[in-house]
MIDO-389325 format. One record per residue (C-alpha): residue number from 1; residue in one letter; x negated, z negated, y negated. Coordinates in steps of 0.5 Angstrom, whole numbers, padded with zeros to 4 digits. Example, Ala and Ser with C-alpha at 12.3 -4.5 7.8 and 13.67 -1.06 7.14 Angstrom:
REC; rodo; gulum; xx; zz; yy
REC; 1; A; -0025; -0016; 0009
REC; 2; S; -0027; -0014; 0002
! end
This chain:
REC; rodo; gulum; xx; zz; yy
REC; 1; X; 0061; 0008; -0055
REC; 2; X; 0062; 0002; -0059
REC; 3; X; 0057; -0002; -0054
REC; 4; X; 0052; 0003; -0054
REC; 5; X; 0052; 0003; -0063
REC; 6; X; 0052; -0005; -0062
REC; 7; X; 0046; -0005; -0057
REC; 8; X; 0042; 0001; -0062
REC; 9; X; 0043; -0004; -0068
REC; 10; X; 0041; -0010; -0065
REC; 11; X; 0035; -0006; -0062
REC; 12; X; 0033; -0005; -0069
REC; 13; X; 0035; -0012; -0071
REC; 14; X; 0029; -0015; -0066
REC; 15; X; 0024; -0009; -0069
REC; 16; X; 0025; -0011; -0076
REC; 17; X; 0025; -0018; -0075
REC; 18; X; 0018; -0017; -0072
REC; 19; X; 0015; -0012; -0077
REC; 20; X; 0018; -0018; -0081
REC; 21; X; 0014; -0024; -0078
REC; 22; X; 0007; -0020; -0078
REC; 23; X; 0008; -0018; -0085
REC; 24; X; 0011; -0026; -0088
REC; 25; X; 0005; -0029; -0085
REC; 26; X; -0001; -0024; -0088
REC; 27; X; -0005; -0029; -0092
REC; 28; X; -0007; -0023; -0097
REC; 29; X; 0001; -0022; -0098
REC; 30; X; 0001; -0030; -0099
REC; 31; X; -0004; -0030; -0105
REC; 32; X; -0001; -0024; -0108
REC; 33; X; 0006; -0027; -0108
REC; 34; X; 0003; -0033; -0111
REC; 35; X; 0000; -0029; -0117
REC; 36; X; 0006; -0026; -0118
REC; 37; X; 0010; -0032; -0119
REC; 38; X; 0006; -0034; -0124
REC; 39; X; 0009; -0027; -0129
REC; 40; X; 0015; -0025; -0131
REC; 41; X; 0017; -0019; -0126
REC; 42; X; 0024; -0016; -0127
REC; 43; X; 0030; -0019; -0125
REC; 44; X; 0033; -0017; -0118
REC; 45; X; 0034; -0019; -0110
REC; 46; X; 0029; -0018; -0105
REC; 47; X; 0033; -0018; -0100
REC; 48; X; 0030; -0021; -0093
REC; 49; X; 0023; -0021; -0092
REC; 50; X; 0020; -0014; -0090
REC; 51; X; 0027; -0012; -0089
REC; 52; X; 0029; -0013; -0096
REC; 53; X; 0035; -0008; -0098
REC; 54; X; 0034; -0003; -0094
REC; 55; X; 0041; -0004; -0088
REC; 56; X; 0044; -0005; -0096
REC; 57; X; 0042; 0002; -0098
REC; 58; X; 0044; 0006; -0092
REC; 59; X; 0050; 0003; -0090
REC; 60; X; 0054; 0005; -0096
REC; 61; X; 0054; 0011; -0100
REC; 62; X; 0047; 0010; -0105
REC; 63; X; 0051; 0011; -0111
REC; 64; X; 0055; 0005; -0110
REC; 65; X; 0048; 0001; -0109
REC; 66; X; 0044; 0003; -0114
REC; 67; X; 0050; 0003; -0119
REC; 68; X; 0052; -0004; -0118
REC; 69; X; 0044; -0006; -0119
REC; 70; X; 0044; -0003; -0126
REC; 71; X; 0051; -0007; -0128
REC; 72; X; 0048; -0013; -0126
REC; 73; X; 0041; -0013; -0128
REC; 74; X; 0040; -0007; -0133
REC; 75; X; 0036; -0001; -0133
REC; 76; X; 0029; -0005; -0129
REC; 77; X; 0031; -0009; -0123
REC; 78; X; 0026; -0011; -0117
REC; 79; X; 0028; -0009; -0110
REC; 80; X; 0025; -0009; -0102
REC; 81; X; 0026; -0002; -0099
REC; 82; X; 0023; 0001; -0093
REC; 83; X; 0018; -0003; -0092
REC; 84; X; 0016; -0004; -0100
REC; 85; X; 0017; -0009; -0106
REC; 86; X; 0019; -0004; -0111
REC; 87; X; 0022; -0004; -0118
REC; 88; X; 0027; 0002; -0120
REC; 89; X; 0028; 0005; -0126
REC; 90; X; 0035; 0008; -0129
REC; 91; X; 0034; 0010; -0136
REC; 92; X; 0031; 0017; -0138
REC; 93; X; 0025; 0013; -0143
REC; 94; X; 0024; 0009; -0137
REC; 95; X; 0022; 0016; -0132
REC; 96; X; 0018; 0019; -0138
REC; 97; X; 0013; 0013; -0138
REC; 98; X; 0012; 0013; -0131
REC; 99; X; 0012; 0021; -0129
REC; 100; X; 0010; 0024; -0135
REC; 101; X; 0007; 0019; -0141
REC; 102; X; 0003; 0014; -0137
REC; 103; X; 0003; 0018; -0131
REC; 104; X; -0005; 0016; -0129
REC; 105; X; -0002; 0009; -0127
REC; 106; X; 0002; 0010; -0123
REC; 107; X; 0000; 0015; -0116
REC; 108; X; 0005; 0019; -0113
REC; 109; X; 0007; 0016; -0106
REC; 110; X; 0012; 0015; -0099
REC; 111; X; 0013; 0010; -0096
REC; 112; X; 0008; 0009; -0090
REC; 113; X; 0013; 0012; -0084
REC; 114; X; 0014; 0018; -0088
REC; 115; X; 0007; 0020; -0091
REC; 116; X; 0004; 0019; -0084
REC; 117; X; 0009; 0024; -0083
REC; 118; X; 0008; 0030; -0087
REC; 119; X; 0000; 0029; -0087
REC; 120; X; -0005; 0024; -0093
REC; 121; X; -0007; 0031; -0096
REC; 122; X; -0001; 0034; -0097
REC; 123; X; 0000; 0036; -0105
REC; 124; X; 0005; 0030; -0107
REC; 125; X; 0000; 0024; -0105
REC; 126; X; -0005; 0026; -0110
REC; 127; X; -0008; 0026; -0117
REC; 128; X; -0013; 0028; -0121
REC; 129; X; -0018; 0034; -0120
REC; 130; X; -0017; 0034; -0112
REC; 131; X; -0009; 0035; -0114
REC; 132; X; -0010; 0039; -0120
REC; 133; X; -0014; 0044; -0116
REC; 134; X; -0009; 0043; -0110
REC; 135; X; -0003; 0045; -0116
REC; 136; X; -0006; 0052; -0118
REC; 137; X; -0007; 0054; -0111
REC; 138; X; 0001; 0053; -0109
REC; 139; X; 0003; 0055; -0116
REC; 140; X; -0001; 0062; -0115
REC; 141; X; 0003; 0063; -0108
REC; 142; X; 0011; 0060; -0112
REC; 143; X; 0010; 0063; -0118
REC; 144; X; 0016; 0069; -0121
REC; 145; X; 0010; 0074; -0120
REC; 146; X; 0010; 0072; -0112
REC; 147; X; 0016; 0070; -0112
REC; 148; X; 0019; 0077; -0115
REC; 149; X; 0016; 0080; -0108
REC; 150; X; 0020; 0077; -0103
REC; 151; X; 0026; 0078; -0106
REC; 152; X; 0028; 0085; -0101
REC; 153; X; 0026; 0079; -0096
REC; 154; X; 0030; 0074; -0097
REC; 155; X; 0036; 0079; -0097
REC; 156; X; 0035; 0081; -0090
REC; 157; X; 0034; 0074; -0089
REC; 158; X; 0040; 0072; -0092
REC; 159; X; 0045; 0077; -0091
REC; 160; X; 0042; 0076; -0082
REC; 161; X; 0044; 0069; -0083
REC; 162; X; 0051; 0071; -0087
REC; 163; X; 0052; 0076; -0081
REC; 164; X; 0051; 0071; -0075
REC; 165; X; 0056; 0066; -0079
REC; 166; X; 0062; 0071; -0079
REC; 167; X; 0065; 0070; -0072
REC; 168; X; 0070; 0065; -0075
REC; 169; X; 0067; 0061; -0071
REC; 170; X; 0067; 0053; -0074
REC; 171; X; 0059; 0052; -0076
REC; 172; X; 0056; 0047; -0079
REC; 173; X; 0054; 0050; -0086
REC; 174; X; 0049; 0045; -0088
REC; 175; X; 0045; 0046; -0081
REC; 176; X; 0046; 0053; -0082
REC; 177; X; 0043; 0053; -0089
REC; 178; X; 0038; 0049; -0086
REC; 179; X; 0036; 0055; -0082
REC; 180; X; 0036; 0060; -0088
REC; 181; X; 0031; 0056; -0092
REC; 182; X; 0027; 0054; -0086
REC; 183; X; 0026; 0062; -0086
REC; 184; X; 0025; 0062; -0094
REC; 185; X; 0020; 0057; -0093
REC; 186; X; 0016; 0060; -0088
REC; 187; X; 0017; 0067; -0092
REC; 188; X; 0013; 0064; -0098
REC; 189; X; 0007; 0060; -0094
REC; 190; X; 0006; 0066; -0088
REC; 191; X; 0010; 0072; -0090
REC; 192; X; 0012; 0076; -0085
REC; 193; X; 0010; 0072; -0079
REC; 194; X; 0010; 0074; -0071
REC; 195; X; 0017; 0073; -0068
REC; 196; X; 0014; 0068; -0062
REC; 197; X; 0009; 0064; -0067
REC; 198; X; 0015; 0063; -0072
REC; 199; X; 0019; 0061; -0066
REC; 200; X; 0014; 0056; -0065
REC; 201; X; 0014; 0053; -0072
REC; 202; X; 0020; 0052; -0073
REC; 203; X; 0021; 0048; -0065
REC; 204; X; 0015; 0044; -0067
REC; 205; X; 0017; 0043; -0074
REC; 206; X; 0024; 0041; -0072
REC; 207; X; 0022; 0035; -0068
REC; 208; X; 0017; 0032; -0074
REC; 209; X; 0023; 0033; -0078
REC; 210; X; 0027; 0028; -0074
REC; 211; X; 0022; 0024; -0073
REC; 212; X; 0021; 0023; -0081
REC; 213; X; 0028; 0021; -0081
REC; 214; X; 0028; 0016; -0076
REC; 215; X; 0026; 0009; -0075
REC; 216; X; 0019; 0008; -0076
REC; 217; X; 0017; 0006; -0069
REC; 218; X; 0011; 0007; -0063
REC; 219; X; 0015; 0006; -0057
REC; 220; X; 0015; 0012; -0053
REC; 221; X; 0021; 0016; -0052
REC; 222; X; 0023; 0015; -0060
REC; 223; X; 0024; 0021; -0065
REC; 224; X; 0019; 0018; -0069
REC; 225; X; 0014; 0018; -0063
REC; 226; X; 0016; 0024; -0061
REC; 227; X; 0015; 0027; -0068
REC; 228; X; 0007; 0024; -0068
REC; 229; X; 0005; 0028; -0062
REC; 230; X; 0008; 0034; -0064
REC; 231; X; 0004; 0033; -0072
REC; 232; X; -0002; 0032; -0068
REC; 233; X; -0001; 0039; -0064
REC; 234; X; 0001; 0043; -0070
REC; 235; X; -0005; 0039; -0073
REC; 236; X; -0010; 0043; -0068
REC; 237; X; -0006; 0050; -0069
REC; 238; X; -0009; 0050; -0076
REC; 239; X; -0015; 0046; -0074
REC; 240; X; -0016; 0043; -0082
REC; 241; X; -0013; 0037; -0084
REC; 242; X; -0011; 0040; -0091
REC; 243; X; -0008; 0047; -0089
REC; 244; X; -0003; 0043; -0083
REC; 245; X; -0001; 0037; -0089
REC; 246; X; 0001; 0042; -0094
REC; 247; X; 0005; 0047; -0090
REC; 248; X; 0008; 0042; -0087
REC; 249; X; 0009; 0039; -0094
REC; 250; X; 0012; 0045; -0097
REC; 251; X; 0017; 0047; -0091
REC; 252; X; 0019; 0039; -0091
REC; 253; X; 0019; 0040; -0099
REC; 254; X; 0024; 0047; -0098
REC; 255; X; 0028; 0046; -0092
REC; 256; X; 0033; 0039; -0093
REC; 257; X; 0033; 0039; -0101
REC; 258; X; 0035; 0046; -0103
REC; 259; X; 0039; 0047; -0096
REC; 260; X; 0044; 0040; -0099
REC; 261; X; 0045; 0044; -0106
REC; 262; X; 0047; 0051; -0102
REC; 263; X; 0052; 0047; -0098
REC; 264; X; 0054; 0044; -0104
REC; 265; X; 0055; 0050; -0108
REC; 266; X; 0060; 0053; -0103
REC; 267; X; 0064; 0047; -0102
REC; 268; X; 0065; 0046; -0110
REC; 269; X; 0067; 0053; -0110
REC; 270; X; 0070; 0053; -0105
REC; 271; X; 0075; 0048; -0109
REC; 272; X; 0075; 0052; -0116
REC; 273; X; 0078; 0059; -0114
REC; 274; X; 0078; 0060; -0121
REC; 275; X; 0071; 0058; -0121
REC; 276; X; 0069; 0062; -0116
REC; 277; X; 0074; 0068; -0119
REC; 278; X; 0069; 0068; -0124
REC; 279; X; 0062; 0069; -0119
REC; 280; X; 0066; 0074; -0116
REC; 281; X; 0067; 0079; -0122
REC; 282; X; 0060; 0078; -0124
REC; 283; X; 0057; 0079; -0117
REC; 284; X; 0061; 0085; -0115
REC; 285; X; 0059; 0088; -0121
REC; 286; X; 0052; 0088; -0120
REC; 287; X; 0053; 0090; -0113
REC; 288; X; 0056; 0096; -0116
REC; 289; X; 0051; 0098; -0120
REC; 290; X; 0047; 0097; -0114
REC; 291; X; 0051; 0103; -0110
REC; 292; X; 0056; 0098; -0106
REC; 293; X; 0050; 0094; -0104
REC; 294; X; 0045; 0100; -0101
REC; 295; X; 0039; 0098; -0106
REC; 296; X; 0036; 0091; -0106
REC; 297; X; 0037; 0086; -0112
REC; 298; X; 0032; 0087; -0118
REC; 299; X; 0028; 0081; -0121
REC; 300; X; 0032; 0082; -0127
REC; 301; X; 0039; 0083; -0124
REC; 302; X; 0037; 0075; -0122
REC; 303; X; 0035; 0074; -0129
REC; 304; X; 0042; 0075; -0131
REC; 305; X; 0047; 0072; -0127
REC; 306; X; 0049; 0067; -0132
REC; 307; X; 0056; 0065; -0130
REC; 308; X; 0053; 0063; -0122
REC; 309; X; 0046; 0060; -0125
REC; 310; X; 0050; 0055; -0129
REC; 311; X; 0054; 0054; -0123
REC; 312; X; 0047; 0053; -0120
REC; 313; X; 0046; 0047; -0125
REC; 314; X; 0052; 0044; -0124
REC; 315; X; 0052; 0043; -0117
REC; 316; X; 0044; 0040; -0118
REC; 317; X; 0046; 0035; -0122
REC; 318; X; 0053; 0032; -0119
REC; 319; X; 0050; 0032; -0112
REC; 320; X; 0044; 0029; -0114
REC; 321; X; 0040; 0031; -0108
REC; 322; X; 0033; 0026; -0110
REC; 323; X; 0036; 0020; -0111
REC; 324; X; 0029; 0018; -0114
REC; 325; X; 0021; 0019; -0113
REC; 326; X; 0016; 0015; -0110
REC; 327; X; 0011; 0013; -0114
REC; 328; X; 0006; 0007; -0114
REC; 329; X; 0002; 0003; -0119
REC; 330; X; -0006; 0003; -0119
REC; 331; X; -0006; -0002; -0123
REC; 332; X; -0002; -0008; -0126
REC; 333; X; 0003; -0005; -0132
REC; 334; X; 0008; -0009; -0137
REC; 335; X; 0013; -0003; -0139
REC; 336; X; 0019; -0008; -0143
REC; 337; X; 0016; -0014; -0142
REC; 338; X; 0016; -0015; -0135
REC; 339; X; 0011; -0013; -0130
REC; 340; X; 0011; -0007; -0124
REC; 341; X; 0005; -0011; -0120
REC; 342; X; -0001; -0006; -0117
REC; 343; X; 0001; -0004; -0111
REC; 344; X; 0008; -0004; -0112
REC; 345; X; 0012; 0003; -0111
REC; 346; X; 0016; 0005; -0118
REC; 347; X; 0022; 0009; -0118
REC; 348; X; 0025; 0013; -0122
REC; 349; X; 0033; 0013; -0121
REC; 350; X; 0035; 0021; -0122
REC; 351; X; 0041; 0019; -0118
REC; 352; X; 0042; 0013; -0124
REC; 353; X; 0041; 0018; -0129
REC; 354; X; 0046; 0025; -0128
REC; 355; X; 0051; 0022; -0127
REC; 356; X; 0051; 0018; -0134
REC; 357; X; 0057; 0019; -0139
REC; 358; X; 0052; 0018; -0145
REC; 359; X; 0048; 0025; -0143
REC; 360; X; 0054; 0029; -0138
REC; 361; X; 0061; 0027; -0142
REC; 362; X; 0066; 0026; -0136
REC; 363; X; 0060; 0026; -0130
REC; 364; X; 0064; 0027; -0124
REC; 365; X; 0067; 0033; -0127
REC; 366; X; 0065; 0039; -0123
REC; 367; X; 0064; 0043; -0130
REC; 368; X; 0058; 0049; -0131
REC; 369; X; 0059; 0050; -0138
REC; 370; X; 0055; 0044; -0139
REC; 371; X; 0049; 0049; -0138
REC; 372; X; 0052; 0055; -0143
REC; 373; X; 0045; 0060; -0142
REC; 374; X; 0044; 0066; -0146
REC; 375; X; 0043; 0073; -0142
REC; 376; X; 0037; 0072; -0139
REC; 377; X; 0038; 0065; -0136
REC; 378; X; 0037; 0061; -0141
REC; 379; X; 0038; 0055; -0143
REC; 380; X; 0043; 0055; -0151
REC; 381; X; 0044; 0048; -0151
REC; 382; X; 0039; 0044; -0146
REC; 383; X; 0040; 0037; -0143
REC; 384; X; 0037; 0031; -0147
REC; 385; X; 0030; 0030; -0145
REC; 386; X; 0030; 0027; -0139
REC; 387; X; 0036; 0026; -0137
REC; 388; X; 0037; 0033; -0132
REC; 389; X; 0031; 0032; -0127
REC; 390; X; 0033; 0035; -0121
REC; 391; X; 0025; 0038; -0119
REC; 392; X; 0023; 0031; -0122
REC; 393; X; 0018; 0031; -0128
REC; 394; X; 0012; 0032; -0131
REC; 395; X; 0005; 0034; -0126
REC; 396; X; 0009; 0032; -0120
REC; 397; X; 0015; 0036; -0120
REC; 398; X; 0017; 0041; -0115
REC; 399; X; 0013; 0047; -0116
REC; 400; X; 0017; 0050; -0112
REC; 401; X; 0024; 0050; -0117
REC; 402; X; 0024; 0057; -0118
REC; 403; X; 0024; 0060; -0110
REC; 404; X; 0029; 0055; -0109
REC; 405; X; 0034; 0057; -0114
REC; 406; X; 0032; 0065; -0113
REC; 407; X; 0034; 0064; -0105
REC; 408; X; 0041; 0060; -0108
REC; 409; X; 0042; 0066; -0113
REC; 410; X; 0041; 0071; -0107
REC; 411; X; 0045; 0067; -0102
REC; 412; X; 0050; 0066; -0106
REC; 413; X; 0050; 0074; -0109
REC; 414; X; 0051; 0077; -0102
REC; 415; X; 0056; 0071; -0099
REC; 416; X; 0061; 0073; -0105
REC; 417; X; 0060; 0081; -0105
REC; 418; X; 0060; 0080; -0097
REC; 419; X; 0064; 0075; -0095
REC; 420; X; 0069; 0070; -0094
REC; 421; X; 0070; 0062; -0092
REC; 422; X; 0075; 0057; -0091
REC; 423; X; 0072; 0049; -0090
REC; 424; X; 0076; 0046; -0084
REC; 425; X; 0078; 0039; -0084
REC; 426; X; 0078; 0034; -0088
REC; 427; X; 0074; 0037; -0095
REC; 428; X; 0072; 0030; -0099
REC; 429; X; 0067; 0024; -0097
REC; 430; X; 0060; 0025; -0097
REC; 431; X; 0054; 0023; -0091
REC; 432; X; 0047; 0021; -0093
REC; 433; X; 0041; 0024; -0087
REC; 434; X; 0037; 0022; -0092
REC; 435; X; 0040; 0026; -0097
REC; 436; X; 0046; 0027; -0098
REC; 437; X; 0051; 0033; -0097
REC; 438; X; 0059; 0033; -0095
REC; 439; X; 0062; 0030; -0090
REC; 440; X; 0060; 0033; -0083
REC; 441; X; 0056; 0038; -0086
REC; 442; X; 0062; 0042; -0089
REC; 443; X; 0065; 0045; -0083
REC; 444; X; 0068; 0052; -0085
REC; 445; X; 0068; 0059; -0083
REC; 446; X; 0066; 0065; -0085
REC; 447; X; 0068; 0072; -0084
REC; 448; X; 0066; 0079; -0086
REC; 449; X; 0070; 0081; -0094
REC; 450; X; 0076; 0087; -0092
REC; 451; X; 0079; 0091; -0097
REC; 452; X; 0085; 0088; -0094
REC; 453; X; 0085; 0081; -0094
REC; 454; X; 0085; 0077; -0087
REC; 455; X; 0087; 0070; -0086
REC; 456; X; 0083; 0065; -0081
REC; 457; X; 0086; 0062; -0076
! end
C-alpha cells in the first residue's frame, strides 16, 4: 500500500512539474512578473513555480497553514495555490472591501479545474445585470416563501434517511448526510422528481463531484476526466448551458457544505450531553404539541427552536466549513498600501477570522450562548460586523443560507425526538476532502429511541 501512495505522489510530482515548466516559460507571464516587481506586492512565499504552496496546504490541517502565514506577515500575504498567485485576507475590514465596499473590482472565481467542473454560467462566476437577473431568479426558488413549502418534504426525506441509518450498523455520518442534502437539493431545484430520473442525477452528479475534488488532469481513466464526460452527457440532458451550470451549481452549493456542518453538529452534541440534554427537552416539546410526532413541522415551530439555532451557529463558526472564497481582481487595486494585480485571485480568510479571540472569547470553546437569540430566532446581541461569514458576504453570498439551516433544524428535530447515536472509535481529528469534517467522517450508530433505554453493542 505504501509503494502504491509512493508511485501515486510521484505521478503527481511529474504532472505538476509539467504544468510548471509550460506555465514558467509563457512569455505574457514573464512581462507580467516584470511589471509586478516594480511595485509593492504583499509580503509572503510563492512557493515553487505553478505548484506554489499547494502540497503545503493540503498536507496539513489548513488551520495551521493559514495560521502561521498570518503570524509571520500580518493580515495580507501573497501566496501560490492551485494553480493561481493569490493574495489572502485575515481581517474582517479586509473582507468587507473585497466582497461588499469595492465588490466591482474584484470578479467571484475558482480556480480553473473547478470552475470547468460546475459550469462558466453558474451564479457564483458572474456580476453585473446577467448576475443580478440570475440572482432573483434562484432567490425566488429559496426564499422562506418557497422554502416553507417543503417543509413535510424535507421531513419524510429525513426521517426516510433517519429510518435507514437505525440498524446499529456502523455508517459513515458524513457520507450519510451527504445522501440527505443530495435529496434536499434536488427537492428545492425539481421538486418531486421521478424515481428513475432522480436515481440517474445523483450517479452522474456523484462522478463530477469526484472529479471537482481530484487532480486537474486529461488522462483517460482519471476522476476528473471521467468527471468531464459525464458533465458533457448531463449537459445534453438539459440540453442549455445555463440551466446545466446552475443546477449543477445549486446541488454542489447544497451537498458537501451543509452535509460537513450536520456531521459536525452530532458530534459536538454528541460530546456535550448536557447540551444535547437541552436540545432534547425543547425539541420533544414541540414534538408533543404536535401529537407525538403525527403532525408535521409549522414554519413557526422552526422560527422558535432558539436552544438548537444557536447550536447551529455554534457549529458554523467553529467548523468553518468555507475556509475563504475566490474572487478575482478585474483591475490593478491598492488596498493598505500594497498592490493585489489584475488577474491575481483574492481571498478572504473566514477560517482566519471566527476563530479570532478578538470577536469569539475562548474560540475553540464549543459555546452556543454566543448567539443568544429572542424567540423567533433572532439575534440579541450579534456578532462584530463582519466577523461571522459562515454564507459569506455581500451580492455573492449563498442564497441558499436559509434552506440550509431549515434542512439542519428539521434533521436535527427528528434525530433527537426519534432516535439515538453513539461515535465509534477514535472521537478527535479532523480530515479535509476539501472541506473539513471529523475524522472519518464520524463513524457512529444509530438506533431507534425507546422508552427503556438500549445500549449499543
Amino acid at each position: 500500500m505504501q509503494y502504491v501512495m509512493g508511485m501515486m505522489h510521484t505521478f503527481i510530482y511529474i504532472l505538476l512539474c509539467l504544468y510548471t515548466l509550460l506555465s514558467y516559460f509563457n512569455p505574457k507571464k514573464q512581462k507580467r512578473k516584470t511589471n509586478e516587481k516594480a511595485k509593492k506586492l504583499p509580503p509572503g512565499s510563492m512557493g515553487w513555480p505553478y505548484i506554489g504552496e499547494t502540497l503545503q496546504l493540503y498536507s496539513q490541517d489548513p488551520n495551521d497553514f493559514f495560521a502561521k502565514k498570518q503570524r509571520r506577515y500580518g493580515d495580507i500575504f501573497k501566496t501560490h495555490i492551485l494553480g493561481c498567485p493569490c493574495v489572502m485576507l485575515a481581517s474582517p475590514e479586509a473582507a468587507r472591501f473585497v466582497l461588499v465596499t469595492r465588490a466591482y473590482l474584484f470578479k467571484p472565481t475558482y480556480p480553473k479545474s473547478k470552475e470547468t467542473m460546475i459550469g462558466s454560467s453558474a451564479l457564483f462566476f458572474h456580476q453585473g445585470d446577467y448576475h443580478n437577473h440570475l440572482r432573483k431568479l434562484v432567490q425566488s426558488s429559496l426564499s422562506p416563501e418557497a422554502i416553507r413549502k417543503l417543509i413535510p418534504d424535507i421531513e419524510d426525506v429525513g426521517i426516510s434517511a433517519l429510518e435507514s441509518w437505525a440498524s446499529e450498523q456502523v455508517i459513515n455520518t458524513f457520507h450519510e448526510m451527504k445522501k440527505f442534502s443530495f435529496e434536499v437539493g434536488i427537492l428545492s431545484v425539481f421538486g418531486h422528481l421521478d424515481e428513475k430520473y432522480r436515481e440517474e442525477l445523483k450517479e452522474n452528479y456523484c462522478v463530477v463531484d469526484k472529479g471537482y475534488n481530484s487532480f486537474p488532469t486529461s488522462l483517460p481513466g482519471t476522476a476528473y476526466h471521467k468527471a468531464n464526460l459525464v458533465r458533457k452527457r448531463l449537459g445534453q440532458t438539459l440540453t442549455e448551458s445555463q440551466i446545466t451550470d446552475n443546477i449543477i451549481g445549486v446541488l454542489f452549493a447544497a451537498q458537501d457544505t451543509t452535509a460537513s456542518v450536520l456531521t459536525w453538529i452530532l458530534k459536538y452534541l454528541h460530546d456535550d450531553q448536557k447540551l444535547l440534554e437541552a436540545v432534547k427537552e425543547e425539541q420533544k416539546a414541540i414534538n408533543e404539541s404536535n401529537g407525538g410526532g403525527k403532525k408535521p413541522l409549522t414554519w413557526a415551530q422552526t422560527r422558535n427552536m432558539p436552544v438548537t439555532y444557536k447550536v447551529i451557529m455554534e457549529s458554523l463558526r467553529m467548523a468553518s466549513i468555507i475556509s475563504f472564497t475566490f474572487r478575482e481582481a478585474v483591475v490593478d487595486v491598492e488596498y493598505e498600501g500594497y498592490l493585489i494585480p489584475k488577474g491575481w485571485k483574492v481571498t478572504p480568510l473566514f477560517r482566519n477570522i471566527h476563530p479570532n479571540p478578538e470577536f469569539f472569547p475562548d474560540p475553540k470553546h464549543f459555546d452556543p450562548s454566543r448567539f443568544e437569540v429572542h424567540d423567533n430566532c433572532t439575534a440579541k446581541v450579534a456578532p462584530k460586523p463582519n466577523t461571522f461569514m459562515p454564507f459569506g458576504n455581500g451580492v455573492h453570498a449563498c442564497p441558499g443560507n436559509e434552506l440550509a439551516k431549515l434542512e439542519m433544524l428539521i434533521l436535527v428535530h427528528h434525530l433527537v425526538t426519534k432516535f439515538r447515536w453513539e461515535v465509534v472509535g477514535s472521537q478527535s481529528g479532523i480530515e479535509y476532502g476539501p472541506f473539513p469534517v471529523p475524522l472519518k467522517g464520524l463513524p457512529a450508530k444509530f438506533g431507534k429511541e425507546s422508552s427503556t433505554q438500549e445500549v449499543f453493542i
